[in-house]
C-alpha positions as CSV (number, residue, x, y, z in Angstrom):
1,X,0.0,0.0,0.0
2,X,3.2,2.1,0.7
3,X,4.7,1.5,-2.3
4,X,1.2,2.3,-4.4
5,X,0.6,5.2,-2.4
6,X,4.6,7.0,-3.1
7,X,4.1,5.9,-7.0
8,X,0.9,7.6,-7.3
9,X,1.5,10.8,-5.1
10,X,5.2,10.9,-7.3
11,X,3.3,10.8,-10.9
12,X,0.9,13.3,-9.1
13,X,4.3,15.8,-9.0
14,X,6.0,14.9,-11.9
15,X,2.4,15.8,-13.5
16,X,3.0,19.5,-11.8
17,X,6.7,19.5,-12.2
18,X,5.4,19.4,-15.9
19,X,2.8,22.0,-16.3
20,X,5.6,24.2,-14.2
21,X,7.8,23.7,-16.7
22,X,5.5,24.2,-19.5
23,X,4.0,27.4,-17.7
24,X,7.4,28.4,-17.3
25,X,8.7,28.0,-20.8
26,X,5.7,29.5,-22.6
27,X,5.9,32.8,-20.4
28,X,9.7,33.2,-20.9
29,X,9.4,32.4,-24.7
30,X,6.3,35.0,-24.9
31,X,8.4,38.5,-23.2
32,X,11.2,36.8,-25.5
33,X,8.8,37.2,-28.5
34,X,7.0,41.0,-27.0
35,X,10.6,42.1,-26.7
36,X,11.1,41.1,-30.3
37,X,7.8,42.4,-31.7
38,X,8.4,45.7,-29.6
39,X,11.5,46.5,-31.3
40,X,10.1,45.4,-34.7
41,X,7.3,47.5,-34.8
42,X,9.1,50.4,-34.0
43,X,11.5,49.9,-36.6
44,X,8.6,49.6,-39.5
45,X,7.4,52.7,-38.3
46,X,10.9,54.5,-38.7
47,X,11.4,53.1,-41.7
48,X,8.5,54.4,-44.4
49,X,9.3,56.5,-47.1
50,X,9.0,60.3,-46.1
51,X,10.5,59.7,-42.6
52,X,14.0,59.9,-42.8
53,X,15.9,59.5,-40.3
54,X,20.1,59.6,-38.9
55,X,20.3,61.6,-42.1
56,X,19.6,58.9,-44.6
57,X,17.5,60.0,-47.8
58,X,16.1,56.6,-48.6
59,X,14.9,53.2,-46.5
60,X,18.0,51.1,-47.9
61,X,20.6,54.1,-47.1
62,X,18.7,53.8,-43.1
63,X,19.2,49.8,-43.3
64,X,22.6,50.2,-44.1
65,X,23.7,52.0,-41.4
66,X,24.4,50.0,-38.1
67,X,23.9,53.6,-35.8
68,X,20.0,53.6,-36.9
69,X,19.8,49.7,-36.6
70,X,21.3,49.9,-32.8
71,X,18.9,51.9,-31.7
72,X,16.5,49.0,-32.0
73,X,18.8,46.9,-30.9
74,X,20.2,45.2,-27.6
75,X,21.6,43.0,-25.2
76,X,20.7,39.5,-26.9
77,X,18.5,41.3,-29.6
78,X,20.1,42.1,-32.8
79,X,18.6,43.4,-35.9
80,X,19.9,42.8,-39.4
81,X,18.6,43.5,-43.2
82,X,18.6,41.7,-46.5
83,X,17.8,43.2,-49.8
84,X,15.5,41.3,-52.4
85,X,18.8,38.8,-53.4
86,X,20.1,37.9,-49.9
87,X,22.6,40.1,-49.6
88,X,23.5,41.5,-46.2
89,X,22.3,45.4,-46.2
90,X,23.1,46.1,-43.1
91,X,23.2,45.1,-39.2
92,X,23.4,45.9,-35.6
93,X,26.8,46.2,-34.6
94,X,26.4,43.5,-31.8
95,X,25.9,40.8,-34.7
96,X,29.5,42.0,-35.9
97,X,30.0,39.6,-38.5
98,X,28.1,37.0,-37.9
99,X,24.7,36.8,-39.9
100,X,21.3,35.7,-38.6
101,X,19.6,32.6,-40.8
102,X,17.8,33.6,-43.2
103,X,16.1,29.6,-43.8
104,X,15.9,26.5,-41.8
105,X,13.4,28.6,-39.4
106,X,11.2,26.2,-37.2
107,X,7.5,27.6,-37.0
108,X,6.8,29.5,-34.0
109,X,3.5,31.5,-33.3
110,X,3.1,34.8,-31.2
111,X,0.3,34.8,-29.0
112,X,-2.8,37.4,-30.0
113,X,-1.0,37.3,-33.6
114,X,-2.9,35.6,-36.2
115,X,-0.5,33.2,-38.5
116,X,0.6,35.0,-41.7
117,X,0.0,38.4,-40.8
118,X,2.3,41.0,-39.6
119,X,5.4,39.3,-40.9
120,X,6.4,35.8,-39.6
121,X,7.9,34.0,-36.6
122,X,10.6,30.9,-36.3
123,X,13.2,29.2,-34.1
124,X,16.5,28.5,-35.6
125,X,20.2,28.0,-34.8
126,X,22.4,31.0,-36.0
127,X,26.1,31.8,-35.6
128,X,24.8,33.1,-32.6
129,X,22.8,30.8,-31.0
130,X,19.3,29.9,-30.7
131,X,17.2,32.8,-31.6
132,X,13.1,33.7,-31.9
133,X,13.0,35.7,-34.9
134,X,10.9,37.7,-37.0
135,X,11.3,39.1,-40.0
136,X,9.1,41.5,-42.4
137,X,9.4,42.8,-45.6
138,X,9.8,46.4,-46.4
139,X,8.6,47.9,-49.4
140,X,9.5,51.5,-51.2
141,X,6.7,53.2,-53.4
142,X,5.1,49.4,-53.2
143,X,8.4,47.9,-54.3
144,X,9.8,45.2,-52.2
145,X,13.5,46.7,-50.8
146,X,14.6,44.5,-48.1
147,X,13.8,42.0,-45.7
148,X,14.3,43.0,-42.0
149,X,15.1,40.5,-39.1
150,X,14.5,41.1,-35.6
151,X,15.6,38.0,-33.4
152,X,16.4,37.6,-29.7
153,X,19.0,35.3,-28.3
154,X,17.5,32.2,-26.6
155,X,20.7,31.4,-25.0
156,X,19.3,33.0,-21.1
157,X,16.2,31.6,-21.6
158,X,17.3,28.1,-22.3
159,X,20.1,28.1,-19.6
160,X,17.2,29.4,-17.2
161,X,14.8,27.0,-17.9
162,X,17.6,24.0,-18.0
163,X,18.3,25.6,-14.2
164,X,14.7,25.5,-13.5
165,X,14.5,22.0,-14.6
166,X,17.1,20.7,-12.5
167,X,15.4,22.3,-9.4
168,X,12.1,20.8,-10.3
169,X,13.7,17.6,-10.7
170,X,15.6,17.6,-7.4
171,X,12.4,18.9,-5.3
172,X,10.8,16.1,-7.3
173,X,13.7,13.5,-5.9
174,X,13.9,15.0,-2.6
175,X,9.8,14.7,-2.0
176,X,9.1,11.6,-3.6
177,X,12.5,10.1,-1.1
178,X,10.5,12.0,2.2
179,X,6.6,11.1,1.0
180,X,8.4,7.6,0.5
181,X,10.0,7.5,4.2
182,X,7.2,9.0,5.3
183,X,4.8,6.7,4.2
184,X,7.4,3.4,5.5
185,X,6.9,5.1,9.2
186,X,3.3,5.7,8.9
187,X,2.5,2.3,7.6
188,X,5.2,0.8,10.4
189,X,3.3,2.9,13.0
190,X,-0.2,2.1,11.7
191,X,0.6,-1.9,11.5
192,X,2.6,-2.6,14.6
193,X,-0.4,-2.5,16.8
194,X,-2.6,-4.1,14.3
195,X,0.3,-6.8,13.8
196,X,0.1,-7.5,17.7
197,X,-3.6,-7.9,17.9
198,X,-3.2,-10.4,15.4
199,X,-0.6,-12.3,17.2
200,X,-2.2,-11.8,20.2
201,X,-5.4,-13.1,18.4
202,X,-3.7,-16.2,16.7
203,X,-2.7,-17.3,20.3
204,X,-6.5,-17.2,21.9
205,X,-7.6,-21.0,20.0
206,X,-11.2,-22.3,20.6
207,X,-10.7,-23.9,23.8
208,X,-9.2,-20.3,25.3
209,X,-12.1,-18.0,24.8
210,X,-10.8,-16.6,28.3
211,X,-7.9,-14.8,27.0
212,X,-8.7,-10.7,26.7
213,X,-6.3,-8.5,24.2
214,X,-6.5,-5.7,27.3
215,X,-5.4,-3.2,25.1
216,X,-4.7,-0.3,27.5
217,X,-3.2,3.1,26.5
218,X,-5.2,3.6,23.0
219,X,-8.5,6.0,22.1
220,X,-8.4,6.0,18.6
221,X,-9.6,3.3,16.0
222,X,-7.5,0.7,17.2
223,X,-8.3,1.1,20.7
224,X,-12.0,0.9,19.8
225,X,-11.2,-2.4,17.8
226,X,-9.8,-4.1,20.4
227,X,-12.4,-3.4,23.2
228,X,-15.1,-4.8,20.6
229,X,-12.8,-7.9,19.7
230,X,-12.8,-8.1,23.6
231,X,-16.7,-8.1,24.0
232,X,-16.7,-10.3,21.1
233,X,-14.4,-12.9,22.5
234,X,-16.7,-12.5,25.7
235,X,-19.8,-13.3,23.9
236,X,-18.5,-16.4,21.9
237,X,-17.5,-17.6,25.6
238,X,-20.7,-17.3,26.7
239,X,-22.3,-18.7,23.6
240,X,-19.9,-21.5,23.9
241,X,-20.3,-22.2,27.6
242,X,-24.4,-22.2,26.6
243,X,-23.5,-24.8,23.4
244,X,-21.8,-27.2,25.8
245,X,-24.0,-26.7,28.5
246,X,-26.8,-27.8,25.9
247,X,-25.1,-30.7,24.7
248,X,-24.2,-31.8,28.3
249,X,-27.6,-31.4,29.4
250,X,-29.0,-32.5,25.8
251,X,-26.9,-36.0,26.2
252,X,-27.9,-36.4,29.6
253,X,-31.5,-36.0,29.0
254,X,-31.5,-38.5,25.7
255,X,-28.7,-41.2,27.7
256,X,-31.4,-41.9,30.2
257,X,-34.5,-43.1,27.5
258,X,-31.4,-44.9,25.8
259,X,-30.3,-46.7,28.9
260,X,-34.1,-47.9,29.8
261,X,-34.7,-48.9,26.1
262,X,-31.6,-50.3,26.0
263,X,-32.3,-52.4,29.7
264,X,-36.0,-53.6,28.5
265,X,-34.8,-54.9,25.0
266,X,-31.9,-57.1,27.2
267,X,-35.4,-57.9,29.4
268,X,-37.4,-59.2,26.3
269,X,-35.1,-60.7,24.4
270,X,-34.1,-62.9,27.8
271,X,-37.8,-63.3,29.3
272,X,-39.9,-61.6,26.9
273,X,-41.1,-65.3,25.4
274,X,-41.5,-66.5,29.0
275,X,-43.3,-64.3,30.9
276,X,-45.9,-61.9,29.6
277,X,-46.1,-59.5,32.3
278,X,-42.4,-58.9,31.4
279,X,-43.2,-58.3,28.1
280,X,-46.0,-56.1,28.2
281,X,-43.9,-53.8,31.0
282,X,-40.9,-53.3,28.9
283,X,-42.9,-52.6,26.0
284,X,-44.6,-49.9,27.8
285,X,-41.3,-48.7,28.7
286,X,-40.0,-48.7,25.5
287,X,-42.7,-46.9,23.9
288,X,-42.8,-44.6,27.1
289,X,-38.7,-43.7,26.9
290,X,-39.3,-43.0,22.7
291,X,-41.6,-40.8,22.7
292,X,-39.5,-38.9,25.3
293,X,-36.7,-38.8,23.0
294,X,-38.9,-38.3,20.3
295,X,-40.2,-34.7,22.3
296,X,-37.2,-34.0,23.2
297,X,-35.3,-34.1,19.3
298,X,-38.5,-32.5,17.9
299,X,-37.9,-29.3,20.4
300,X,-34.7,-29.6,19.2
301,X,-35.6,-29.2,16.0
302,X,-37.9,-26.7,16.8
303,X,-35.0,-24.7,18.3
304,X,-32.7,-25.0,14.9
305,X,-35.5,-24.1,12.8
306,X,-36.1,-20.3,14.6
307,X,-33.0,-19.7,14.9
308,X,-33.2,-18.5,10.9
309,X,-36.9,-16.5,10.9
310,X,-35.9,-15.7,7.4
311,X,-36.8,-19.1,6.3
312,X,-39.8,-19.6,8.1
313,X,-43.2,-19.0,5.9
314,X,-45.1,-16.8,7.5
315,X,-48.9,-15.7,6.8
316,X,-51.5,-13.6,8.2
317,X,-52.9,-15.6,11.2
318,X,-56.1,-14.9,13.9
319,X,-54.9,-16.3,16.9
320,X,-58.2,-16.8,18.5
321,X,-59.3,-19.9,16.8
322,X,-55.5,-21.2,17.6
323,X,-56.2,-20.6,21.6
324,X,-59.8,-21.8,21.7
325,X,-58.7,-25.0,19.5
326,X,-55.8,-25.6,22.1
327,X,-58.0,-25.2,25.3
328,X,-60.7,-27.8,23.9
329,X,-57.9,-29.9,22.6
330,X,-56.6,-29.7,26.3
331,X,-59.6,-29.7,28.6
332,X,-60.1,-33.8,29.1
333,X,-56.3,-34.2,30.2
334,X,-56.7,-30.8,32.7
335,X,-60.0,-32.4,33.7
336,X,-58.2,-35.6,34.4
337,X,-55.4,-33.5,36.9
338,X,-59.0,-32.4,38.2
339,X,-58.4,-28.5,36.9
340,X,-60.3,-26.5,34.6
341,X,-58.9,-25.2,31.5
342,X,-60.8,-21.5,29.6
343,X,-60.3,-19.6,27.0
344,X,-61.4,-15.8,27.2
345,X,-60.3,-14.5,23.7
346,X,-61.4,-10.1,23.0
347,X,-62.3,-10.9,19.4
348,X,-59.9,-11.2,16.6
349,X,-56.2,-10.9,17.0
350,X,-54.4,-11.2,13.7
351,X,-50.9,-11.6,13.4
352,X,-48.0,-12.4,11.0
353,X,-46.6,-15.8,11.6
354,X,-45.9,-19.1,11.1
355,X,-49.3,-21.3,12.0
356,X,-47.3,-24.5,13.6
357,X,-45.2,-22.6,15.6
358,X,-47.8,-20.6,17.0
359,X,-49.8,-23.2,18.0
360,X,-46.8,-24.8,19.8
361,X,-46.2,-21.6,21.3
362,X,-50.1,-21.8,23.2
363,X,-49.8,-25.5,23.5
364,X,-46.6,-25.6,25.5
365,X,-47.2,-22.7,27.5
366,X,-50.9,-24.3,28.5
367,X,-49.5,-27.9,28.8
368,X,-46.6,-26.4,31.6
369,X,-49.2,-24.3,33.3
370,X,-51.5,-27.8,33.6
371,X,-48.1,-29.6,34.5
372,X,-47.6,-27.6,37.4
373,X,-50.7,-26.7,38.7
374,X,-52.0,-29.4,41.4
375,X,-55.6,-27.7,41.6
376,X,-57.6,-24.9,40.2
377,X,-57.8,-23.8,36.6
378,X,-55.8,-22.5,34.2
379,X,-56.9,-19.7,31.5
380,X,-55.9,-18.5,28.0
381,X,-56.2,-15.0,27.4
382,X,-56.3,-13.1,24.3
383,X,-56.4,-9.9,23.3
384,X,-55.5,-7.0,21.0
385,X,-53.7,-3.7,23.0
386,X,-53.3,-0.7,20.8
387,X,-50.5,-2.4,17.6
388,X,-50.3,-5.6,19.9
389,X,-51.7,-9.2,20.4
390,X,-51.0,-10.0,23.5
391,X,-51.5,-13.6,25.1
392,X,-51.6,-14.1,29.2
393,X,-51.5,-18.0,30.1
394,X,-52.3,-17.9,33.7
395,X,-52.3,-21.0,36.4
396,X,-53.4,-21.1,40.2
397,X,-50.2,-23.8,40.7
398,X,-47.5,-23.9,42.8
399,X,-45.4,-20.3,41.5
400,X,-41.7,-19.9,40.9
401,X,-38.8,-19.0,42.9
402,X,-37.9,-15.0,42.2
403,X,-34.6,-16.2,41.6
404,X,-35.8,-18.9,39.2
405,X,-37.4,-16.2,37.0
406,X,-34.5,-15.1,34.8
407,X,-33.6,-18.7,33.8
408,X,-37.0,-20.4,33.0
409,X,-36.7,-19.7,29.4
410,X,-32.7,-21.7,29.5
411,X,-32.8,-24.6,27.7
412,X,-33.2,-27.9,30.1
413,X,-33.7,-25.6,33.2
414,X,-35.2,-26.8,35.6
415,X,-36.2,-25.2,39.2
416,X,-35.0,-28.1,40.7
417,X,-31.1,-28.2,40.3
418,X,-31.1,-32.0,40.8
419,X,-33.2,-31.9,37.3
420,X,-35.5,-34.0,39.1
421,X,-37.7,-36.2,36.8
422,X,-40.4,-36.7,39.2
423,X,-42.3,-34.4,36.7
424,X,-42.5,-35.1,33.4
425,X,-40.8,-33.1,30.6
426,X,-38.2,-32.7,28.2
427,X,-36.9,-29.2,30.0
428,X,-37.2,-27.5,26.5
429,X,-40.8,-26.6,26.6
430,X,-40.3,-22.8,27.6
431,X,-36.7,-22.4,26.0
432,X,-38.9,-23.4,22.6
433,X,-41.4,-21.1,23.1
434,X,-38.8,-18.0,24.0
435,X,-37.5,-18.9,20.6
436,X,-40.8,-18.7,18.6
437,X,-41.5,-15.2,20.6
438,X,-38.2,-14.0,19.5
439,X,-38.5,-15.7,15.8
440,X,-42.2,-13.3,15.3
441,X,-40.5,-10.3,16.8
442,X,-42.2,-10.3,19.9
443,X,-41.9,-10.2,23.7
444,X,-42.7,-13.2,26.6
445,X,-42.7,-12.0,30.2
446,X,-43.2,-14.2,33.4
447,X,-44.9,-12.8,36.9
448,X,-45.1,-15.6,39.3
449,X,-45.7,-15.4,43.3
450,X,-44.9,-18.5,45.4
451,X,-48.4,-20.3,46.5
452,X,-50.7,-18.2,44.0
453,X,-49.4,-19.0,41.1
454,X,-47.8,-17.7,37.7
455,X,-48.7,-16.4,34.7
456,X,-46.7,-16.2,30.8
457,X,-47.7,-12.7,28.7
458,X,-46.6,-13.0,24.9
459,X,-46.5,-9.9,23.2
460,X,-46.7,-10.2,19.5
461,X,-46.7,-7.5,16.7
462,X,-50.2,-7.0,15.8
463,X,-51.7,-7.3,12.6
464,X,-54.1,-5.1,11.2
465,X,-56.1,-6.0,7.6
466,X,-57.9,-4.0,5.4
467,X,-61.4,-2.9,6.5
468,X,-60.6,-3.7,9.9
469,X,-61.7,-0.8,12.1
470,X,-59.0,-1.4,14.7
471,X,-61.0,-2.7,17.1
């Protein structure tokens, strides 16, 4: 990136070294030229017929005379004639006798002149040097006489713009070697601390998501990084410690079915021809111990599948039908736990979702408030609040710890830290139904007091259709 970065910003100064030059060049060549049209000028004027002048009595007689043709010269600007043949006429003294070209002129243009009038301009090498010359014609009673050239020495101006050149291209040396330095120590000093959170991050591995960068001493960018790679690294240990929590608590609650199935198959394939009693028990067990596992892989499943909402096919729902459905479904197995199961539903509460889920959602939350309540009733509530549908499961059971609250929607949590299975579950039921909440974009809350019982609110986005008065 260094390198890329010098190479462009040195083309970027060799591209003004260039227009410098140019600028340079065209401003010394143009007071060159004005010095040389100045003196030109004034010498057609002097020179028409009826103005005589330094006592000549014709134009040729004032061209021949070097006094007259010095007083248009100068330093570096000489002035010289030709009649009609070639033939030197005359010539400022400063040429002495050397003669300026009167061919083998390079084209040269004057700026604000147009080309071919006013006599012509050229660049050519004389026994003086370089010179920018122009020359005109000059004519006596419309009769051409001689041919007058007015050149200045390009001699300065070249040396001047060869010294020029050199500083530009020294300047251009000297900043392209500093932007180049430069650039190595702001690269060095900009990479060094991204180079040690690197190394610091190649030696924190998967198994220790412990390990903190700490980056102390640092506001800016890389400061910032750091501290989020450090809540990062924080929250991957957490989501790990959660992911092998779940498996631990995952294998433990699927090795137990296993071990029973397992045991019962040894007991019929021993006694199962033998003794019926024996076989009809550890059939019931074996059916009783699948369909745990089956529960328990299907909330699994249920789990995977919200965690991408995206995929999830969702259509406009009314989620009273769903809750009056579940409680009927749901009213002989209360009835047999001798509780009472109602559902109170507002009117229509539409919503966007998917329809399986949702009716997990009410059948898990009504099946764990009839699982825990030893007498009573437990009721469905639904209504719509303002842009809400909101859903209160409520039970008269047993209630749960205040310090249980924050942890009843953990996957295989259990109140009872012995995860007793003296009640029968697959620990998933409300972890499943926090996921489903969270999968609609909605809310669940818990409010439970010890002896009176608890109640679930989901909160879901409502939905309102066309022609629907909002009611």
């Amino acid at each position: 990136m260094t390198i890329w970065y010098a190479i462009a910003v040195a083309l970027l100064l060799l591209l003004f070294a260039a227009v410098v030059l140019f600028g340079a060049n065209r401003v010394l060549y143009q007071s060159a030229a004005e010095r040389v049209e100045g003196a030109s000028t004034a010498l057609q004027s002097y020179s028409r017929t009826g103005n005589p002048l330094f006592g000549a009595t014709s134009i040729v007689e004032l061209l021949s005379q070097s006094g007259p043709l010095d007083a248009f010269a100068g330093p570096g600007l000489y002035v010289e004639a030709f009649n009609p043949s070639g033939a030197r006429i005359g010539a400022s003294s400063n040429l002495a006798d050397a003669d300026l070209p009167t061919s083998g002129y390079r084209p040269w243009r004057m700026e604000g002149v147009k080309p071919g009038t006013g006599g012509r301009w050229g660049i050519a090498d004389s026994a003086v040097g370089p010179v920018l010359a122009h020359w005109h014609v000059v004519y006596d009673n419309d009769r051409p006489v001689a041919t007058v050239y007015v050149a200045q020495s390009l001699a300065s101006i070249q040396r001047t713009l060869a010294a020029f050149a050199t500083f530009l291209l020294l300047s251009f040396g000297g900043a392209v070697a500093l932007i180049v330095i430069s650039g190595v120590w702001l690269a060095r000093t900009a990479i060094s601390p991204i180079n040690e959170i690197a190394s610091a991050v190649q030696d924190i591995g998967g198994q220790d998501l412990a390990k903190r960068l700490n980056w102390q001493g640092r506001r800016d960018e890389l400061g910032r990084l750091a501290a989020r790679f450090d809540d990062m690294l924080a929250r991957l240990e957490a989501a790990f410690a959660r992911e092998r929590r779940f498996i631990a608590d995952a294998s433990h609650e699927l090795k137990t079915p296993l071990t029973v199935i397992n045991a019962n198959a040894q007991m019929l394939e021993r006694w199962g021809d033998r003794d019926e009693t024996v076989r009809r028990e550890a059939l019931e067990a074996i059916r009783h111990e699948s369909a745990q596992m089956a529960r328990v892989i299907n909330a699994m499943l249920t789990l995977a599948k919200t965690e991408t909402p995206d995929r999830l096919s969702f259509e406009p729902l009314n989620m009273r039908p769903i809750v009056a459905d579940v409680a009927n479904s749901l009213r002989q197995r209360a009835a047999e736990t001798g509780l009472t199961i109602e559902a109170r539903c507002g009117g229509d509460s539409y919503v966007m979702g998917e329809p399986g889920l949702l009716r997990q959602l009410v059948v898990n939350l009504a099946e764990n408030a009839i699982k825990f309540t030893r007498e009573g009733s437990v009721t469905l509530s639904m209504q719509t609040e303002d842009s809400h549908a909101r859903l209160d499961v409520t039970d008269t059971g047993l209630g749960i710890p205040a310090s249980a609250l924050p942890h009843v929607f953990e996957r295989f949590y259990r109140a009872d830290p012995a995860h007793s299975r003296a009640v029968e579950g697959t620990g998933l039921g409300l972890a499943v139904v926090s996921s489903i909440v969270r999968a609609h974009g909605g809310q669940i809350e818990v409010r439970s007091a010890i002896g009176k019982g608890t109640t679930f609110s989901v909160i879901l986005p409502a939905l309102v259709l066309e022609g629907d008065d909002g009611a």
